[in-house]
ZAVO-169480 format. One record per residue (C-alpha): residue in one letter; x, y, z. Coordinates in pm, whole numbers, plus 50000, padded with zeros to 5 digits. Layout:
% residues N
aXYZ
...
% end
This chain:
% residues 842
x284611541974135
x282681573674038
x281661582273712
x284051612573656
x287241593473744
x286051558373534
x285011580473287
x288301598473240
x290491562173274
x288121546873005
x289031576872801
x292441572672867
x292781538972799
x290921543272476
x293661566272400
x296311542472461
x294761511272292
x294631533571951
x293571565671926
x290531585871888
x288351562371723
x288481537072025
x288311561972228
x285061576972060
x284131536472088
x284201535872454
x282441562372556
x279931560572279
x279351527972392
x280121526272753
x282881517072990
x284521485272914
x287591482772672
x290061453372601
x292441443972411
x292071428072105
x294341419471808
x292861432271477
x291801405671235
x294741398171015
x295811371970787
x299171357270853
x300371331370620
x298531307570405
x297141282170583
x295331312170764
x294041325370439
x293011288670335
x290791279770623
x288771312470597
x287951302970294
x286681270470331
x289291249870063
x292331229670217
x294701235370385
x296851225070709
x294041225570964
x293411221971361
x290651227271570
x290941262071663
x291111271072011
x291131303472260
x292191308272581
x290111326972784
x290131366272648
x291891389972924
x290171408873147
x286871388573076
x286151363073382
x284001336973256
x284841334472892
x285791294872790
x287581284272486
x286231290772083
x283811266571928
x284441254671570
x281161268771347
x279021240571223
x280351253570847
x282751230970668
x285931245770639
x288451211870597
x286221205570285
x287451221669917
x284631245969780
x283341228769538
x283321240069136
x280471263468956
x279771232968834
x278871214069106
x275431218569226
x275121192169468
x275291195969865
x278071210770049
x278961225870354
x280301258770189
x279151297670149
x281151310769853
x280481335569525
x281871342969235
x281081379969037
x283641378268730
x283191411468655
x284311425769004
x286561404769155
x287221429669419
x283741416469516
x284791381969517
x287491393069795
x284641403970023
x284361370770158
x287431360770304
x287231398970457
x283541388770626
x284601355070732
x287481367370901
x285921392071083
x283281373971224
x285661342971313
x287871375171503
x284621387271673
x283611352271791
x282471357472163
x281831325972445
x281111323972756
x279221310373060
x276121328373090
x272641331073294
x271141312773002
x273681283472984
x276491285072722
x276541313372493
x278221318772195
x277781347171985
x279761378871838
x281101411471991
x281311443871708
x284761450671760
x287591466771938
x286371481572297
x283191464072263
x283901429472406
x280731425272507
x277281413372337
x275481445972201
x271661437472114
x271251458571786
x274441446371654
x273791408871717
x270371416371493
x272771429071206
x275281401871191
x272861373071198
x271601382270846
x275061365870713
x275861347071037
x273421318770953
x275381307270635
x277971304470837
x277921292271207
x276021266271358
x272331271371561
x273971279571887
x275651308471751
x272071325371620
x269871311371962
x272201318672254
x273251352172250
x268971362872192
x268361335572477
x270801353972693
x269651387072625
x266051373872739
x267171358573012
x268491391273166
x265121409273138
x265111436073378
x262991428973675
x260751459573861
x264061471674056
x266811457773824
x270071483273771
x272331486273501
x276001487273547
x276361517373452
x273931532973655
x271681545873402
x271491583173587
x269801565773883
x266871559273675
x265551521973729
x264101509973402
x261771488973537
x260481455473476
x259971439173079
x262801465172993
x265861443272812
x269431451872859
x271371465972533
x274911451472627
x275661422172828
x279171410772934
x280731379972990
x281441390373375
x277641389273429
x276721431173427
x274381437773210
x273991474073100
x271261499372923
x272061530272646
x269451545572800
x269241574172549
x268431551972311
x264981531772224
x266121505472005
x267351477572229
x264441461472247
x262961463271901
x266501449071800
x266711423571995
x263041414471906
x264421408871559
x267331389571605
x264741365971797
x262701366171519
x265631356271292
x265741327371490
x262111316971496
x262081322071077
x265901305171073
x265481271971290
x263391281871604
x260111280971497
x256831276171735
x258721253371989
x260931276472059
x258651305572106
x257431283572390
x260901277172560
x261141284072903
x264141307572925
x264531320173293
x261591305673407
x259401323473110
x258591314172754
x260831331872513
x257111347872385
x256441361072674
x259541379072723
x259741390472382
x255641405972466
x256631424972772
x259531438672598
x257161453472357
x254931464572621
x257641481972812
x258581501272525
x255031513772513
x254821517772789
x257951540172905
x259081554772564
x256021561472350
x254891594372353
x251061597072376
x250601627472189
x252401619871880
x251601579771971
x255281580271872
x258481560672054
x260491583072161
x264291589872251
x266881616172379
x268261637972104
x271181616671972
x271341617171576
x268431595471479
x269841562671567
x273191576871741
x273851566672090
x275281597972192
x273621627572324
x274381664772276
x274031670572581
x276821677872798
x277291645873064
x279741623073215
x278021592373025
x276231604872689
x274601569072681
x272381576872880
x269371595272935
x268551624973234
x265101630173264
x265901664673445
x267291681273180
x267751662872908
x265331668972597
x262901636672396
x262971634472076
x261011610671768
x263011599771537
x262381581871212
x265231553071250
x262911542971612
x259411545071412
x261461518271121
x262461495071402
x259421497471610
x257171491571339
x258861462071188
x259451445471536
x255471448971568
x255071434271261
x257351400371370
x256001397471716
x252311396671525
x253481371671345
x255231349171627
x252051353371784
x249841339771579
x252081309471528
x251541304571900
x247451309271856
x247471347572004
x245211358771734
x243991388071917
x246731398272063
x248441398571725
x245301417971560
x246651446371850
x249981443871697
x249021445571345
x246961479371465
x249681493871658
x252111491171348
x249471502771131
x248961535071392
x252411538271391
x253291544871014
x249971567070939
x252131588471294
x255341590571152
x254441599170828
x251961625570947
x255211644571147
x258221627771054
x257691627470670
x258401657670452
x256721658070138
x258381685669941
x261441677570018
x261311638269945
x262391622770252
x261741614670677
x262951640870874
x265831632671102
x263291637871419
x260521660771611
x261571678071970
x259341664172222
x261051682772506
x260811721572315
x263951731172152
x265101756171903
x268671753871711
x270541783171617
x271711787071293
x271241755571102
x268021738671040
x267661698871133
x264951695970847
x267831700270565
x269341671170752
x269501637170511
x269691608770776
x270841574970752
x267581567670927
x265341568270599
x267141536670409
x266581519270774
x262551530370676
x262771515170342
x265291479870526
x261711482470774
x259261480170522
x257971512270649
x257681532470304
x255541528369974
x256891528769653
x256731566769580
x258541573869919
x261301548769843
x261871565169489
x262421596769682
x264391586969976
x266591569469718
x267511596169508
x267901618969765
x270331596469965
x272331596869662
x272411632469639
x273641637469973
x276111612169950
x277391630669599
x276991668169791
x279421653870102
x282251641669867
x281211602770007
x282921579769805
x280211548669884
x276791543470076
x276431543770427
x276761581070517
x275021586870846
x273591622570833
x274351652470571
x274501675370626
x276141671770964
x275591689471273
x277701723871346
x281011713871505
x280821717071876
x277091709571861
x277601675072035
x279061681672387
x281011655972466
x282431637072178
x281801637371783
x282431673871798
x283521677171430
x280971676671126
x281711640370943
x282651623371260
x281271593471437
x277651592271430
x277661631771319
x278051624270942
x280561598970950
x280311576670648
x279611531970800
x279841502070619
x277201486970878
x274811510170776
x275871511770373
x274981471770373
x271361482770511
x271551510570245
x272181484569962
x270251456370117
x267331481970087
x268011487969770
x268311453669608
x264891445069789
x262841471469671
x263561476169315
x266681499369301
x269231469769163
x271611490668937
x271861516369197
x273091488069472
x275161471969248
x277111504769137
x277351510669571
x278551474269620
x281421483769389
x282351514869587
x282331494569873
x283961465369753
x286781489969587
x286901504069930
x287841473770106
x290501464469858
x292311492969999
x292981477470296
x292591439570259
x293081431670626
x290991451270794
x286681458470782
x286711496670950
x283791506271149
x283941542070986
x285621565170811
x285061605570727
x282991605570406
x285681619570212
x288631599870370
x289881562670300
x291751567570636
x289661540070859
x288621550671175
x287531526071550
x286841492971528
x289071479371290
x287621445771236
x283881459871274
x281531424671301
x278121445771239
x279891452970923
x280461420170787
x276931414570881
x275221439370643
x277641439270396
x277361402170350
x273611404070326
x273271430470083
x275661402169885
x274221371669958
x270001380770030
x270641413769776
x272541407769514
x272381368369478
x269471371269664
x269281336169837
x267061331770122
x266841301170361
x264251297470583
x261821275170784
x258561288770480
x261221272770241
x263751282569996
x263971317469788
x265991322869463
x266031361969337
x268711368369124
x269751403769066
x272501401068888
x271121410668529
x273251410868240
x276181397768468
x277411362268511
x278061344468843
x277371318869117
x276781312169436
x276731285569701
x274871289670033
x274801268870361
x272561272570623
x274651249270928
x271671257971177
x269141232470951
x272131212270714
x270461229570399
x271671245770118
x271431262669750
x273291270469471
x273251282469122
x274931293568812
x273501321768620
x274411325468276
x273221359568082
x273211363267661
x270651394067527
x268401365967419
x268441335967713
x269161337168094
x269871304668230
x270171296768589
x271251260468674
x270721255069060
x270551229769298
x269091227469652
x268161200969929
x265191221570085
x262031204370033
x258701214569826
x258781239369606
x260951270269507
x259741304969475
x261861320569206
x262021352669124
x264881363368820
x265581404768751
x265131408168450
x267171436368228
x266311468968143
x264971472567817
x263721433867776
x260391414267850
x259991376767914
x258851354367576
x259151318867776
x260521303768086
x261361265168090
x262081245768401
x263721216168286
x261681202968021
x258381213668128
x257301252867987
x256361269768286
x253931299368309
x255521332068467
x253701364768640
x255811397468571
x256061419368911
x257371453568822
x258941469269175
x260301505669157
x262761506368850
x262981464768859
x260801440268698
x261171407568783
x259351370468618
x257961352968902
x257451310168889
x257971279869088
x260481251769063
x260891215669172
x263841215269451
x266601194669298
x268891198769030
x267611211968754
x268151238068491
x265721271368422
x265771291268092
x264261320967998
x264001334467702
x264131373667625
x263051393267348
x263481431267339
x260981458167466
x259121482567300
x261271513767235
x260141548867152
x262051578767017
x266001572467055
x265391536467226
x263611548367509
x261891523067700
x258411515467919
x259371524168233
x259471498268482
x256821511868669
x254131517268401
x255251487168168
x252751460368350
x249831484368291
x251511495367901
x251041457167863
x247801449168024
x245751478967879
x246161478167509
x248891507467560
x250621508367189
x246771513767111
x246331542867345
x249491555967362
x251841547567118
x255511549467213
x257431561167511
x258821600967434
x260521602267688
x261701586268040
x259801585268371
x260341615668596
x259041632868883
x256171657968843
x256001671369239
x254861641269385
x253891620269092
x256011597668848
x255161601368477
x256201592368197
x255271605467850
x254271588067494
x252951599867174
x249211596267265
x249021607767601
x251121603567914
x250861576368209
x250541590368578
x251631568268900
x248791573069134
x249111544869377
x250611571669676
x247171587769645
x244521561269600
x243861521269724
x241221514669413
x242541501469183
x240791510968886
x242821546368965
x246131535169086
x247711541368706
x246221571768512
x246651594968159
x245851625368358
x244061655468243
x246521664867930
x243621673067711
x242171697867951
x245461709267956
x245711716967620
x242551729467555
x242941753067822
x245921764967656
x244701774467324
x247571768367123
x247291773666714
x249341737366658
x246541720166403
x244511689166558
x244561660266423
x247111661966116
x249991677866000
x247871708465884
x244041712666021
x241461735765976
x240891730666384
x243551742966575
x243231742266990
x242411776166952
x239251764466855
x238801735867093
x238991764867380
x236141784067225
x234031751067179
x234991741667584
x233511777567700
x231221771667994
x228321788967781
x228901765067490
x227861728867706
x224061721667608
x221731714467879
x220511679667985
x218041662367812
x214421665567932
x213851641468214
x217671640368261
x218451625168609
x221721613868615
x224571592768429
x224711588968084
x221901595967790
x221751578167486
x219761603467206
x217391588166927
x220321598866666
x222771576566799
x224741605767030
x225211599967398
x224721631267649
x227191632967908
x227091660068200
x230011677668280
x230181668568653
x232401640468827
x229651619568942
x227581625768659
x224561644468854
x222661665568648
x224021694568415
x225051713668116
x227531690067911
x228101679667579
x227461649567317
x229621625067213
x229781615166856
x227971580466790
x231231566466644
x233091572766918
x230711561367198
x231081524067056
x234791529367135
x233991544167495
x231291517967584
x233701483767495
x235741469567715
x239031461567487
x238991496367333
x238741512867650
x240241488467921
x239841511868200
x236321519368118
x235331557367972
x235761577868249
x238681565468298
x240421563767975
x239131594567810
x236811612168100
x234291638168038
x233701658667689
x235031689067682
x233341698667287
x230781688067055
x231821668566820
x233951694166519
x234791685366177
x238001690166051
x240091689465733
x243461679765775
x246411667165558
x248431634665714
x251611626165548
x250431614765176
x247131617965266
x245601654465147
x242211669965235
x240751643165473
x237581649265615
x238221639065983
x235731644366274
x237021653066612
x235821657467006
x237981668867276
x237631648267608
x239591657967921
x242171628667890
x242751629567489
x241641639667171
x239631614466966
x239231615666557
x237021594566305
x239001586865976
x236991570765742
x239461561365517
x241771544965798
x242121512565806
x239151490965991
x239751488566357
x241791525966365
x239081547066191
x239151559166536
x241941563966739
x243841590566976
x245851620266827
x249241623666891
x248591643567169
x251571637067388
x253661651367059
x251431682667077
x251981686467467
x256021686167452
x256031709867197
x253661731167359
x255341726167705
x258821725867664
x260101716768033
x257891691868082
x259191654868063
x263121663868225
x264941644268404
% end
């Protein structure tokens, strides 16, 4: 049939089955609708089974779906669902995936929502590979799709069997393309060539490629690698699937990529200009799945670089489980190669975030500018392990703003802001629809996966709400998308990618449960809430479950698992409250704080079991109006003798350009780790003396009233007032016959003009516990000789106090202090804020 006449039927069909949103469906996703009833819950005994307690029950059957030759009749998932779900209480083994959040019981109704779906979505049939049975997304879509298997297996193994996470990758593999292999659809005439994988494969036996698109086989290498981690491991890797090992396949797919959509100049993959992970071209055609390499234009977008670089990352690691060192080491390097690329051109630094894409193929829009453009794309970097901590903060907040700007009332918004309307040629011609700012659940679960994993809990936790809220506005149905500011649901309506991410931001997120072949992993994020949660993994028979109890002064999580060895555990704990003890069962246990982003979590090992944890919480250290350490800088605070250096926190951590700071009464902490590997340098107090010195201010130094103000410390820091090197002078540090030390003024301390620093305050500089960090570090160079002062502190009148200026503080000898803080660090962080009023906002 040609392409304009299918073209126009599938359209019209579309429009039949339901209305635009199908009909966006099919032809964003190619020819091939069918009908399919909406999941729906119809009486009780329907309601019952999904969720796993009893009921009347039958094994469930299908007949074959219409319009599908090939497809044979539903499997029951290896998961239990004739057995009840056992009580809170009950920590021993059963075949059962269930939660319980008492304060959000709208959350608690997600689950018989994801079950549903994917039990709707269920897909078998008779394939190359042998039987398959796996999922389709949704409505018009009856057909495997490779980067939506990847995103419902995340929840998919606590719920079906092994067949359902093996057969549908197997298949997939087994329909590699060969060197003169042709889509279905045609592709534009272009042959793909051979290692290529197809994106979609039906039941019939066609197998078909998005060719605009670059992320068919990076997703597909992850859903294998779900497998491998899941139940696979090595042996499988080694399966002969179509007369090749599964590893082999899964190489040349990552060699075809390189080899047919990686641009060599940017030694970026590349794509045709779709949003950044749209499948959907702007340019006008009779298929906008595909790609023209006459006219259309290439593009490099960020949401490829994610995928590309974390598939890299997994094949590395399958192949080194196989004994492919080197071939691995070339992974490792490629990945490496790959993030230095994209965030030399994708990543913009003043504005906080990846840029949608670069044009490969030269291109200039009219009228709107794709760099103010807030994709989706960037919480797929952060899902990708792609970022660092600085970037994540960034992306982060500025999702959030985007999400607030477009009236979105949850996560998931694809792109703000949007494209002009009538940008995109063919469909998605409005701004907020489709893939052209329309607002996903599938991609909101990434979102708040991302979130939970990388030390952003609160935030996911407030978006799981909104979502969760969402979905209890229409209680039958899981909507593929929606306009951001609309509850009005819009294609699939019983969207399986959905329940896929959604149910993994719950389950590896916020319960954060994870089952694999490297053993069992318990991170609870649920902080000063109360629940539980019971996980089965059918694919290997094991499971976990726990109870977690919060009160301000003892978490206790009571959990029980059959998964042998040892359990990593790994407990949130809340803001504003450090660790005193853990205790696994009756043995005290030792625990390592981990601070990530805005979370900080107490990290220890348990016995698998039954058995009960405790730990015991005591509250932070608070500065003006309760403020607390900031999660980033508390580990350091801690480690580095900070009430010593810096007294208390005046004020949260914010965002100075680049850098995250926070600010106490001594001094201020600086997050360096974006800008350096040592270290020594990674945390720093940055140069606030200099600062202030520099300044000249006439606030006193060192008391309440001084006869030194700054004013005078700038006159003593002239150039012309540093005192040249001792004789013989050749480098580093001096120590004079009266007890002074000569210190250049110079980074590496080469020769030159400096100053000398007091006697008294050189045995603080040279010991390790007073300054942690070591001098340079802690206080850096002298900026004066050492000045007497006079000063008046509270009670105390007329105290002869003796004071040098360095470039990171402001020291002072107090004779009549008490021992051990004759000399300390003047309240120089006070000084600063007064001094510089907009410093230290939010």
């Amino acid at each position: 049939m040609p392409g304009f006449i299918m073209g126009l039927l599938v359209l019209l069909l579309a429009l039949a089955e339901g209305g635009p949103g199908p009909a966006l469906a099919a032809i964003g996703r190619g020819v091939g609708l069918v009908k399919s009833a909406p999941p729906t819950v119809s009486d009780a005994s329907d309601i019952l089974a999904y969720l796993q307690m009893p009921g009347p029950t039958a094994t469930p059957t299908a007949t074959p779906r219409r319009g599908r030759p090939g497809l044979v009749p539903t499997a029951t998932p290896t998961a239990d669902r004739t057995t009840a779900t056992p009580s809170a209480d009950d920590l021993g083994y059963s075949r059962a995936t269930t939660w319980s959040f008492p304060d959000e019981p709208h959350l608690e109704a997600m689950r018989p929502l994801i079950v549903m779906t994917l039990k709707a979505r269920e897909l078998i049939f008779n394939g190359v590979s042998g039987r398959v049975s796996s999922f389709y997304p949704g409505d018009g879509y009856e057909r495997l799709w490779g980067r939506d298997l990847s995103t419902i297996l995340p929840t998919a193994q606590y719920l079906y069997g092994e067949e359902y996470l093996r057969s549908g990758v197997e298949e997939f593999l087994a329909r590699q393309y060969g060197q003169q292999t042709r889509s279905a659809g045609g592709d534009n005439g272009v042959i793909a060539g051979a290692g290529a994988l197809p994106g979609i494969v039906a039941p019939d036996g066609s197998v078909d490629k998005n060719t605009v698109t670059s992320d068919e086989e990076t997703s597909i290498i992850h859903a294998a690698y779900q497998y491998y981690k899941i139940a696979g491991g090595r042996s499988w890797l080694r399966k002969d699937v179509g007369g090749q090992p599964v590893l082999d396949r899964l190489n040349a797919a990552i060699e075809w990529v390189y080899n047919n959509r990686f641009d060599l100049m940017h030694r970026l993959v590349k794509r045709g200009h779709t949003t950044d992970w749209g499948d959907v071209k702007f340019e006008r055609a009779l298929d906008p799945t595909d790609i023209d390499p006459k006219t259309d234009h290439w593009t490099a977008s960020i949401y490829d670089q994610a995928l590309m670089y974390r598939a890299l990352r997994e094949l590395a690691e399958m192949n080194q489980a196989t004994g492919r060192d080197e071939y691995a080491k070339g992974l490792l390097a490629r990945a490496e190669d790959l993030r230095q690329m994209t965030n030399l051109f994708l990543w913009m630094p003043e504005r906080g975030y990846y840029r949608i894409h670069i044009h490969l193929t030269p291109l200039t829009h009219q009228g709107f500018n794709e760099d103010e453009m807030v994709a989706i794309g960037n919480a797929v970097a952060i899902y990708c392990g792609l970022t660092t901590d600085e970037q994540e903060r960034s992306i982060v907040k500025k999702l959030e703003e985007a999400r607030l700007a477009a009236g979105a009332r949850k996560p998931g918004l694809s792109l703000y802001p949007a494209y002009p309307a009538g940008f995109f040629a063919t469909v998605m011609r409005n701004r907020g629809e489709y893939q052209n700012g329309g607002l996903w659940d599938w991609w909101g679960g990434v979102q708040m996966t991302s979130e939970f994993q990388n030390g952003f809990s609160d935030l996911a936790l407030a978006h799981l709400y909104q979502v969760a809220t969402d979905w209890a506005r229409h209680p039958n149905a899981v909507w593929e998308w929606s306009a951001p500011t609309s509850s009005f649901g819009r294609g699939s309506q019983g969207y399986a990618g959905v329940a896929g991410t959604v149910g993994e931001a719950i389950i590896s997120g916020l319960y954060g449960v994870s089952i694999s072949r490297d053993g069992v992993r318990l991170e609870p994020r649920l902080g000063t809430h109360n629940g539980d949660v019971r996980v089965y993994q059918p694919a290997t028979d094991r499971y976990v479950a726990y109870r977690y109890s919060y009160r301000p002064d003892t978490i206790t999580l009571r959990y029980g698992t059959n998964v042998t060895g040892e359990i990593a555990v790994r407990v949130l704990i809340p803001a504003g409250q450090v660790v005193k003890a853990v205790r696994v069962g009756e043995k005290d246990v030792t625990s390592r704080r981990e601070t990530v982003n805005n979370d900080v979590y107490a990290i220890f090992k348990a016995p698998t079991g039954i058995s009960t944890i405790s730990i015991t919480l005591a509250p932070a250290p608070t500065g003006t109006g309760g403020l607390a350490i900031d999660p980033v800088f508390f580990d350091y605070y801690q480690n580095n003798d900070g009430l010593r250096l810096l007294g208390l926190p005046l004020t949260p951590a914010v965002m100075e350009g680049t850098l995250r700071v926070q600010y106490f009464e001594k001094g201020k902490l600086e997050d360096q780790r974006a800008q350096t590997n040592d270290p020594a340098w990674q945390f720093s107090y940055g140069l606030m003396g200099e600062e202030m010195v520099r300044a000249g201010s006439n606030l006193p130094v060192g008391g309440e009233t001084s006869t030194v103000t700054y004013a005078h410390l700038k006159q003593a820091a002239a150039e012309n007032k540093r005192v040249a090197p001792p004789k013989g002078f050749t480098g580093g540090v001096y120590k004079n016959k009266d007890g002074t030390v000569f210190i250049p003024f110079s980074s590496d301390l080469s020769p030159a003009p400096g100053h000398n620093v007091a006697a008294i305050f050189w045995v603080v500089l040279s010991s390790n516990t007073r300054s942690p960090g070591g001098w340079l570090h802690d206080v850096g160079l002298p900026l004066t000789e050492p000045i007497w002062a006079t000063v008046d502190k509270g009670d105390a009148r007329g105290h002869k106090v003796l004071i040098q200026a360095f470039q990171r503080t402001i020291l002072t000898y107090d004779a009549q202090n008490t021992p051990g803080w004759q000399v300390e660090r003047i309240n120089l962080g006070v000084d600063y804020l007064k001094l510089f009023t907009d410093r230290g906002k939010p």
